[in-house]
C-alpha positions in Angstrom: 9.1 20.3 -1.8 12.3 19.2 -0.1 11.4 14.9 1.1 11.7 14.3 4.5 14.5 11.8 5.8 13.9 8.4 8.2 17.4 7.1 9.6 17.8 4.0 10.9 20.2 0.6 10.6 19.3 -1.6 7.9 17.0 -3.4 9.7 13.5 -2.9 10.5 13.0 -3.3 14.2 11.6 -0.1 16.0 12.1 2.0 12.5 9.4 -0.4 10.8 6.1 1.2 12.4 7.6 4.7 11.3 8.3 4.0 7.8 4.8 2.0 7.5 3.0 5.4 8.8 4.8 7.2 5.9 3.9 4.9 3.7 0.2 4.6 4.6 0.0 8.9 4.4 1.8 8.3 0.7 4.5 11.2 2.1 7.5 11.2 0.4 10.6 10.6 2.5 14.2 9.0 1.7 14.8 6.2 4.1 18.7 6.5 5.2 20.1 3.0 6.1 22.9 2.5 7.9 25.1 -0.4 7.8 27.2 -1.9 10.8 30.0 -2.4 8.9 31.0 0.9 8.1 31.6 4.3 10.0 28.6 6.2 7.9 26.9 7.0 11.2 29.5 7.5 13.2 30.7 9.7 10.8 27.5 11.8 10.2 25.4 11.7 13.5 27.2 14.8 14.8 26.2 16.8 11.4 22.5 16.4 11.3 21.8 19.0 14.1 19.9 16.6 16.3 19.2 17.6 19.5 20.1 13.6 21.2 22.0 11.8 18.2 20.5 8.5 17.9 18.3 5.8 15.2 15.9 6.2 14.3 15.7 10.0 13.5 13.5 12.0 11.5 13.9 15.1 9.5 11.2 17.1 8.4 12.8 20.9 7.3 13.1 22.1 10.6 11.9 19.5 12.7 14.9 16.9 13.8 13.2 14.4 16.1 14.8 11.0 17.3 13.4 8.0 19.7 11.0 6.4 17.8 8.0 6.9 20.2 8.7 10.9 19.7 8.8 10.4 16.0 5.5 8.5 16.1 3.4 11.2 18.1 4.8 13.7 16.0 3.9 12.0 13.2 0.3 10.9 14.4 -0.2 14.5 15.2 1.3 16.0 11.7 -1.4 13.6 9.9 -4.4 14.3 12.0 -4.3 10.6 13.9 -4.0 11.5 17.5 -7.6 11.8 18.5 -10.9 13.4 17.2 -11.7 14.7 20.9 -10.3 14.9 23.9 -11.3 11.2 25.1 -9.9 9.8 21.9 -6.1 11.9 23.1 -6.8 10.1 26.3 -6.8 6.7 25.1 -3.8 7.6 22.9 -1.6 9.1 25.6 -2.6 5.8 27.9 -1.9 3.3 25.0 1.4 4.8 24.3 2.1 4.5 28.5 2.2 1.0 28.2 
């Protein structure tokens, strides 16, 4: 099974909630870090097939997501966390307007 990829600057800011989510479901990912000082990102954004090159992305075989909000309701969706019932979806979708 091919490991999905998180890629972000090494840093946690807004990547932190993502990578705690993967860790909670025990998936298997590698966790890219960029650095500032060097043109690794620069040099690679344009390669990963992302639709809006940016940090954080997320690669997941097909899937190529970035903006960590849209990586986190993918996420919560993948693993069966975004609501039991429609009420419950509700409650998500308004939390996630704030």
């Amino acid at each position: 099974m091919v490991k999905s990829t998180l890629g972000y600057w090494n840093i946690r800011a807004i990547a932190e909630p993502i990578r705690y989510l993967l860790h909670h479901e025990k998936e298997q990912f590698e966790d890219r870090r960029y650095l500032f000082t060097d043109y690794t990102w620069k040099n690679e954004k344009n390669a990963l097939g992302l639709d809006f090159p940016n940090l954080p992305y997320y690669i997941d075989g097909n899937i190529r997501i970035t903006q960590s909000t849209a990586i986190l309701r993918y996420l919560g969706r993948k693993y069966g966390l975004d609501g039991k019932n429609e009420q419950d979806k509700l409650r998500i979708s308004l939390q996630n307007s704030k």
